[in-house]
C-alpha positions as CSV (number, residue, x, y, z in Angstrom):
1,X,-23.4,257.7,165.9
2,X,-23.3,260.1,163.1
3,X,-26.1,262.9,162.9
4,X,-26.8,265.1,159.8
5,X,-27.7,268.9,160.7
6,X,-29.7,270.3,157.9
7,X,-31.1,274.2,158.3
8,X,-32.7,274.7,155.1
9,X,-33.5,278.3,153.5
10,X,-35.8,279.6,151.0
11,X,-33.0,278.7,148.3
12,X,-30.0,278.1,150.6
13,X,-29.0,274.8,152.8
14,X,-26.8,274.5,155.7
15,X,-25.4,271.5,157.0
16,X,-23.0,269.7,159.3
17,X,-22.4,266.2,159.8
18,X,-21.2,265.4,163.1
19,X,-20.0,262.2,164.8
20,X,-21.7,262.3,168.1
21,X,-18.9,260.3,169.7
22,X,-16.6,263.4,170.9
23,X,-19.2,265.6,169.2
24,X,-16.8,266.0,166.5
25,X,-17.8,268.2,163.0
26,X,-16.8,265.9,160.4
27,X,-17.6,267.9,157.6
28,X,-19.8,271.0,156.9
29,X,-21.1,273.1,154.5
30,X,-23.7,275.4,152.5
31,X,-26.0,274.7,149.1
32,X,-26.4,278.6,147.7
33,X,-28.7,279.6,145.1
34,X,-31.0,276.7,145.3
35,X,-33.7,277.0,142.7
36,X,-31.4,279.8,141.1
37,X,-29.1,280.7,138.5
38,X,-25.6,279.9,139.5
39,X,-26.2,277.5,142.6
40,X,-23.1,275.9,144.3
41,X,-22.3,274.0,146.6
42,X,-19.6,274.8,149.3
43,X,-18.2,271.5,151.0
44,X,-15.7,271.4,154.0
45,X,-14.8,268.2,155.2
46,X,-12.6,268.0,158.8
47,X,-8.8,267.8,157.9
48,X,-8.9,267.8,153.8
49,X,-9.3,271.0,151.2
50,X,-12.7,272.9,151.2
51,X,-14.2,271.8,147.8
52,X,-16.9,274.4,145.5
53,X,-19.2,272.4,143.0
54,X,-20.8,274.8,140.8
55,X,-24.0,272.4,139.8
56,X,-27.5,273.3,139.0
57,X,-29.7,272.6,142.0
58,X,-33.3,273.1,141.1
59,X,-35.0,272.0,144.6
60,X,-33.6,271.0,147.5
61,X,-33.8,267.4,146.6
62,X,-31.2,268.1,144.7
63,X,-29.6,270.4,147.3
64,X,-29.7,267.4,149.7
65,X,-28.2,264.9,147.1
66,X,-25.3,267.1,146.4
67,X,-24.6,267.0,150.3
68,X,-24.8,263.5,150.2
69,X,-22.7,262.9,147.3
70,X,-19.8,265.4,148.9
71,X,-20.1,263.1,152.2
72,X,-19.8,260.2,149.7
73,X,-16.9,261.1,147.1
74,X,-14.0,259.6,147.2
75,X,-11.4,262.5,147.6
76,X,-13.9,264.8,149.6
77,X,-15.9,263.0,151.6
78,X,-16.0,261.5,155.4
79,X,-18.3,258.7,155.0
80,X,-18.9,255.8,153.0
81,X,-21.9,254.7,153.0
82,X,-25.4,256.5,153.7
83,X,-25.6,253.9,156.0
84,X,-23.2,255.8,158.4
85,X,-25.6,258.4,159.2
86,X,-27.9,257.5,161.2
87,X,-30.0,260.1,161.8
88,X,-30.8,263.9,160.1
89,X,-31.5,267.1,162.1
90,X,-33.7,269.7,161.2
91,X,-33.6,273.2,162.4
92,X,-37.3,273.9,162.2
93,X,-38.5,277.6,162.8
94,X,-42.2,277.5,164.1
95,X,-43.7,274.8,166.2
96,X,-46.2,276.8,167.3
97,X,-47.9,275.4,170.5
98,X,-47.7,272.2,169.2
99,X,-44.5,271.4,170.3
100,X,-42.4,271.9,174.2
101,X,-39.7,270.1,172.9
102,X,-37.9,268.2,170.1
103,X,-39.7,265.4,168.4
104,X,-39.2,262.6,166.0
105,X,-40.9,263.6,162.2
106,X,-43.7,261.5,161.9
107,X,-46.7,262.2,160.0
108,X,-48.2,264.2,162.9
109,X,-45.2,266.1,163.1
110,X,-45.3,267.5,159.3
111,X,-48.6,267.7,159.8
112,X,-48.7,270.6,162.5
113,X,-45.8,271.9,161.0
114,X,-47.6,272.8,157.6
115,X,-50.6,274.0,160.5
116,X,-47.9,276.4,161.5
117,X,-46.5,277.8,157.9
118,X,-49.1,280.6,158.4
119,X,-47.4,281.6,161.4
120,X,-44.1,281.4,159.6
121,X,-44.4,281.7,156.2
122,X,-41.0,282.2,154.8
123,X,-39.3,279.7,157.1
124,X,-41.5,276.6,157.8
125,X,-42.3,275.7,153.9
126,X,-38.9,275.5,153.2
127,X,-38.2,273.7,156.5
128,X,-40.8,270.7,155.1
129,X,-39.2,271.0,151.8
130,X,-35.9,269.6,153.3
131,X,-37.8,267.4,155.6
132,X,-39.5,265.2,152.4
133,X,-36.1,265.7,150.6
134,X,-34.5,263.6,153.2
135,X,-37.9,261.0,153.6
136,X,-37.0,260.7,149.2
137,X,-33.5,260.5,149.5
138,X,-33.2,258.3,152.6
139,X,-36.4,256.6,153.4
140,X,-35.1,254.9,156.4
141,X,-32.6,257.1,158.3
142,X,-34.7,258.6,161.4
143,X,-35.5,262.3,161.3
144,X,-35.8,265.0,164.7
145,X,-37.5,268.4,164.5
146,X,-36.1,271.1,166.6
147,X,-37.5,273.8,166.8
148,X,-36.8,277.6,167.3
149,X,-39.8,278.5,169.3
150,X,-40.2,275.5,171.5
151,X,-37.7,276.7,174.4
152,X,-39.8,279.8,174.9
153,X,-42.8,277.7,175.2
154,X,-42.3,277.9,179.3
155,X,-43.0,282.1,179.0
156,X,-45.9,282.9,181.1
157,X,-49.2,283.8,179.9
158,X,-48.6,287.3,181.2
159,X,-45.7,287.5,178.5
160,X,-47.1,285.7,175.7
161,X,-50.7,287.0,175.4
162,X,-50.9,290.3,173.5
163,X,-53.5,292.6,174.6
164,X,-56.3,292.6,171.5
165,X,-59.6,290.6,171.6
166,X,-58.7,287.0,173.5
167,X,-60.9,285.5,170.6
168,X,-58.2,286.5,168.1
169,X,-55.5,284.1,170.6
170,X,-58.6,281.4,170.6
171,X,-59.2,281.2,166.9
172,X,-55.4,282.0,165.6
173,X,-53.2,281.2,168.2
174,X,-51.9,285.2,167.9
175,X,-49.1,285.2,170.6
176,X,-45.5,286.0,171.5
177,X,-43.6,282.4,170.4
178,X,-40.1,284.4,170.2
179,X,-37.5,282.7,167.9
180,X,-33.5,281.7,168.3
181,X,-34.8,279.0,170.8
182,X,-32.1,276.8,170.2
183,X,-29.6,279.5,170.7
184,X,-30.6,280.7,173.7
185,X,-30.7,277.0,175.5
186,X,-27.1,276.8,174.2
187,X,-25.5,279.9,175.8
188,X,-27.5,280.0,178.7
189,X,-26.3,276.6,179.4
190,X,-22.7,277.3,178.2
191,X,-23.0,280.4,180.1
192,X,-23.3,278.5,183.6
193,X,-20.7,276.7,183.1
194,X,-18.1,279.2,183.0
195,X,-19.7,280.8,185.7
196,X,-19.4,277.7,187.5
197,X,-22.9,277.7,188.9
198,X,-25.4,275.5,188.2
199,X,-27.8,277.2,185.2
200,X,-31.1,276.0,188.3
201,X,-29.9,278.8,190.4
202,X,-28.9,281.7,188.0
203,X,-30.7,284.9,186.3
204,X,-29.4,285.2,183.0
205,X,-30.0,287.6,180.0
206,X,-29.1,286.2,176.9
207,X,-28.4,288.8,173.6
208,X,-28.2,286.8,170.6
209,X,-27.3,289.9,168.2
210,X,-26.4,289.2,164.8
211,X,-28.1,290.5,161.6
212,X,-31.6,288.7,163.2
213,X,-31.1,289.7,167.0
214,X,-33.2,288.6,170.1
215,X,-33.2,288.9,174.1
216,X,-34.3,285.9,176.1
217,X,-35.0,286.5,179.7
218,X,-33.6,282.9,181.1
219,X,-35.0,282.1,185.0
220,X,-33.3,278.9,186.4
221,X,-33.0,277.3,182.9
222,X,-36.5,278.5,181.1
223,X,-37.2,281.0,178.9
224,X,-39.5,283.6,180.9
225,X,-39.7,286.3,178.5
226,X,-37.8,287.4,175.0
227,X,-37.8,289.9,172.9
228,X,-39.7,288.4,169.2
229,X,-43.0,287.7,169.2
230,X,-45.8,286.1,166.5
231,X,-42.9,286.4,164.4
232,X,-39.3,287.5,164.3
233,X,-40.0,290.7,163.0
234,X,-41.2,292.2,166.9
235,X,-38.1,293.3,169.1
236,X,-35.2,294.9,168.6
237,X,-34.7,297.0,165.6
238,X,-32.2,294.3,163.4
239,X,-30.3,294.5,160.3
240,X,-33.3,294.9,157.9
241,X,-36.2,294.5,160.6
242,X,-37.8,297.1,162.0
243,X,-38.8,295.8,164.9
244,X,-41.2,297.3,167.5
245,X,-42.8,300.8,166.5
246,X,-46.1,302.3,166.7
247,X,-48.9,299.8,164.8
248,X,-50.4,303.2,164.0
249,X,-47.5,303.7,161.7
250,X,-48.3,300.6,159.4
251,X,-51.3,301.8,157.8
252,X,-49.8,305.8,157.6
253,X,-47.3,304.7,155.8
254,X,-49.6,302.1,153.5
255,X,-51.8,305.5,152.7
256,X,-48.8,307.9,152.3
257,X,-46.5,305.9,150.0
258,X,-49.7,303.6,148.4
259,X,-48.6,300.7,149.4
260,X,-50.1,297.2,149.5
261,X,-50.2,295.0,152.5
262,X,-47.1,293.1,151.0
263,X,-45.0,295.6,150.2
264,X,-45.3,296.9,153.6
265,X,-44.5,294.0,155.0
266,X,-41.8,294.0,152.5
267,X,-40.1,297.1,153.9
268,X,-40.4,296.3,157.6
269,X,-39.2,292.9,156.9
270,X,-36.4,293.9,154.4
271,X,-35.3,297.5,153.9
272,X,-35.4,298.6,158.0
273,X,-33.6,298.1,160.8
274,X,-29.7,299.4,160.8
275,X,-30.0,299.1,156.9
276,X,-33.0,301.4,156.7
277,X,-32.0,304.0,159.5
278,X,-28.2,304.2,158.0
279,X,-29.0,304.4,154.6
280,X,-25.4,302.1,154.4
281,X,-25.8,298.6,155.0
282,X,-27.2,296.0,157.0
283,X,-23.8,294.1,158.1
284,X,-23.2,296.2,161.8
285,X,-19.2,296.2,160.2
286,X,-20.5,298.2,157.3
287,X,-22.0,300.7,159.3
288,X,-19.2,300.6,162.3
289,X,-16.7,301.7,159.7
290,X,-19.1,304.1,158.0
291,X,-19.5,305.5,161.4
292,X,-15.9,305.9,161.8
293,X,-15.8,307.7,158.7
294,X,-18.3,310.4,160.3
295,X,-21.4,309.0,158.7
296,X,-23.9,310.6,161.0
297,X,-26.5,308.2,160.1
298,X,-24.6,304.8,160.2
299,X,-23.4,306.1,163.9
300,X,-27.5,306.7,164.5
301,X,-28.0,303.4,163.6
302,X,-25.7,301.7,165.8
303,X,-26.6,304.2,168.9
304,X,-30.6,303.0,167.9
305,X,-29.4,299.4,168.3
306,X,-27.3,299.6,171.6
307,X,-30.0,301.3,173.1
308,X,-32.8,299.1,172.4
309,X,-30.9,295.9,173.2
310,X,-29.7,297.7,176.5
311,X,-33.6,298.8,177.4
312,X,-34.8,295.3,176.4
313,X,-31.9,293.9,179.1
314,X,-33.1,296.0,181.7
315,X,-37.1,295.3,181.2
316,X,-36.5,291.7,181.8
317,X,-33.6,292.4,184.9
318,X,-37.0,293.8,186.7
319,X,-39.1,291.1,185.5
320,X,-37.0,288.4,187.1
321,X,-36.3,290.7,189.6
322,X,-32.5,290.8,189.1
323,X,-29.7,289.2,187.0
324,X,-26.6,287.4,187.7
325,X,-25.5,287.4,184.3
326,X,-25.6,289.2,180.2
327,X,-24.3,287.2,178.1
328,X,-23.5,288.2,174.6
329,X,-23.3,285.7,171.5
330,X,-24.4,285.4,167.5
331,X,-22.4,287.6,164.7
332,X,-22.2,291.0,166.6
333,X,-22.2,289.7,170.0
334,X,-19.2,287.5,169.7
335,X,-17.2,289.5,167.5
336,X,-17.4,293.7,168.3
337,X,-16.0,294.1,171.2
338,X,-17.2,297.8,170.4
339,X,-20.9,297.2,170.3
340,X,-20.4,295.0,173.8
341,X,-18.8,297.9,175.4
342,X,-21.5,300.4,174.3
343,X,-24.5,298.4,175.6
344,X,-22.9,297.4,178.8
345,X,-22.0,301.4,179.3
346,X,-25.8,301.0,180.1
347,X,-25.2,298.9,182.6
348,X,-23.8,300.4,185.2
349,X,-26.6,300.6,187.6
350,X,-26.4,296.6,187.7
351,X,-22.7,296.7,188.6
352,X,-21.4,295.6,185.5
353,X,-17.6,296.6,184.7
354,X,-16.3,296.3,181.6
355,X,-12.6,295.1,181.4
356,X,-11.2,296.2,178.5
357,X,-8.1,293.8,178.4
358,X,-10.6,290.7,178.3
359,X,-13.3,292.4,176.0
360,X,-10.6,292.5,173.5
361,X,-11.8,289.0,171.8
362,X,-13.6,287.5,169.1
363,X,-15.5,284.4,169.1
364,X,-14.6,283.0,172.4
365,X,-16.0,282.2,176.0
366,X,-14.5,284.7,178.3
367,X,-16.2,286.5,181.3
368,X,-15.3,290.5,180.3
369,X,-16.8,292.4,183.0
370,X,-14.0,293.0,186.2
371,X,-13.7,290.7,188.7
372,X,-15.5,293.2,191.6
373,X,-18.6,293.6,188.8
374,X,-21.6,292.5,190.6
375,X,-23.4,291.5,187.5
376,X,-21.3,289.9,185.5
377,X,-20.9,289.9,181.3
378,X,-20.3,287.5,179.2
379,X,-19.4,286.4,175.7
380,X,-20.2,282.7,174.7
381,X,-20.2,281.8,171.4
382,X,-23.3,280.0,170.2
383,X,-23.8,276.5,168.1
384,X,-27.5,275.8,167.0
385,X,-26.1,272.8,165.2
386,X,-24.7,271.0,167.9
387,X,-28.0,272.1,170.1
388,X,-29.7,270.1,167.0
389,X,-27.5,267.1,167.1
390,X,-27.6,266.7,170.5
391,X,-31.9,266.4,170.5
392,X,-31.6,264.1,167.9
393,X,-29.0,261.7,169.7
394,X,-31.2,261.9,173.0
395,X,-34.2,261.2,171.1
396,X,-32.8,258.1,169.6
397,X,-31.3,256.6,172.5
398,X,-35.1,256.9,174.1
């Protein structure tokens, strides 16, 4: 069985093909620019040359019909026939309360999908503009949702509800959701293996920390409590998210610099976090060498983002009452050994140990806290897309 992965972007698509027998990437690759001047398509098929096609893509239609024509070509592709894939994946961002698990696209399912674009407005529109792409392009190949917020759909209602009128939950379903779902259910499972326990007994943390970060309090398997709320921008302070502050700053800032609602939300959405606090960048290796240079900002920055990913780790070590496990993953987590050594200095009160030796690695599982640590650390490398292919191969053999 062959599954397309498809993880579309305002005006960017990503995309792996995988043959679910071995769960083997055949190919893979990303549509830039979509909609824009200068769009391209980058192709890498498994075991031949990557391949750039500089094309205009005007919609994702098109987007999707370059992928397919790259799976296609003769000296590029790995298929040879549409007919091969049998099913597309779609990383879909906000499913609201709609949705506790994956589900086959039907009519329904676009349907409360577009009921949650309000909740997600830069990520669910383009989501559905993938989805009928594929329903044009292939008609009859079956299509899976998978959603980011649907693993956090277990959270309590002492973690989800926020504390303003209840009528406001009632009427517009404002809640926590929290986002990197998929991610989350993929390390934490990942994570108990390597422990060697099964994921039913453990108390695990996970820290997905790239340029969007999150924390996921994960309690025998579920999703208990994590770190982004209504939408991603609540939580730890990210590459160019503010994350949580003050609501009272909001409108100060709105009067002070005249601002209009958007262009507030503008700022804390895309000119905060690290980026805004550093004055540098928002790529964590931009600032970590800026820091080493004796940029007192950039190292402000970083020291902002270790502590607020170490306090978020220790909030939801008391809410489960303990923790057997941190595990690190995403763009920072599994490659700075630097920034996992400064937020597990926090840890010390939980018995974690940092050995140096096995810190000292990039992208890999390993277990990097001593062997007498009593809480142990972790780095697990994550893989949305294969979370996705995997829902969509257990939904079609139902």
């Amino acid at each position: 069985m062959n599954i397309l992965v498809l993880n579309c972007g305002s005006s960017s698509l990503k995309y792996q093909l995988f043959n679910m027998n071995g769960e083997i990437v055949l190919a893979k690759g990303l549509c830039e620019r979509i909609g824009i001047d200068g769009s391209q398509l980058k192709h890498e098929p498994s075991g031949k040359d990557e391949f750039i096609c500089q094309k205009e893509m005007k919609s994702h239609t098109d987007a999707v019909q370059m992928v397919l024509d790259a799976l296609l070509d003769a000296n590029h592709g790995v298929i040879k026939s549409i007919d091969e894939i049998n099913a597309v994946g779609h990383r879909v961002v906000h499913g609201g309360e709609f949705f506790v698990d994956s589900a086959i696209i039907t009519d329904e399912v676009i349907k409360a999908v577009e009921e949650c674009s309000s909740l997600a407005p830069l990520h669910n529109p383009p989501n559905l503009i993938g989805i009928n792409a594929c329903k044009e392009l292939m008609p009859k190949v079956p299509q899976v949702a998978v959603f980011d917020t649907s693993f956090h759909q277990t959270m309590p209602e002492k973690a989800y509800l926020y504390a303003i009128p209840y009528e406001l939950y009632d009427k517009h379903k404002i809640r926590k959701y929290g986002f990197h779902g998929t991610s989350h259910r993929y390390v934490s499972a990942e994570a108990a293996k390597l422990i060697g326990k099964p994921l039913e007994s453990l108390k695990l943390i996970t820290c997905h920390l790239g340029n969007g970060a999150s924390v996921c309090a994960v309690d025998k398997g579920k999703s208990v409590d994590t770190s982004m709320g209504l939408t991603p921008l609540e939580g730890l302070a990210m590459g160019t998210r503010s994350g949580d502050l003050d609501p009272a700053v909001i409108p100060f800032i709105m009067e002070k610099e005249g601002l209009s609602i958007k262009d507030a939300e503008n700022m804390l959405n895309k000119k905060s976090g690290v980026l805004g606090v550093s004055g540098v960048s928002s790529d964590f290796r931009d600032i970590e060498q800026a820091a080493d240079d004796g940029n007192e900002r950039a190292n402000a920055a970083l020291e902002l983002f270790y502590y607020r990913v170490a306090k978020y780790v220790g909030s939801y070590a008391t809410a489960m009452n303990g923790v057997d496990a941190i595990v690190f993953t995403a763009g920072l987590g599994e490659n700075s050994k630097i920034a996992r050594a400064k937020i597990s200095e926090y840890f010390g009160y939980l018995g974690v140990k940092v050995d140096t030796a096995k810190n000292d690695c990039r992208g890999k599982a390993v277990i990097f806290s001593t062997d007498d640590s009593t809480t142990k650390a972790l780095v697990m490398p994550t893989n949305e897309e294969l979370v996705i292919a995997r829902d969509s191969k257990m939904l079609l053999d139902k």
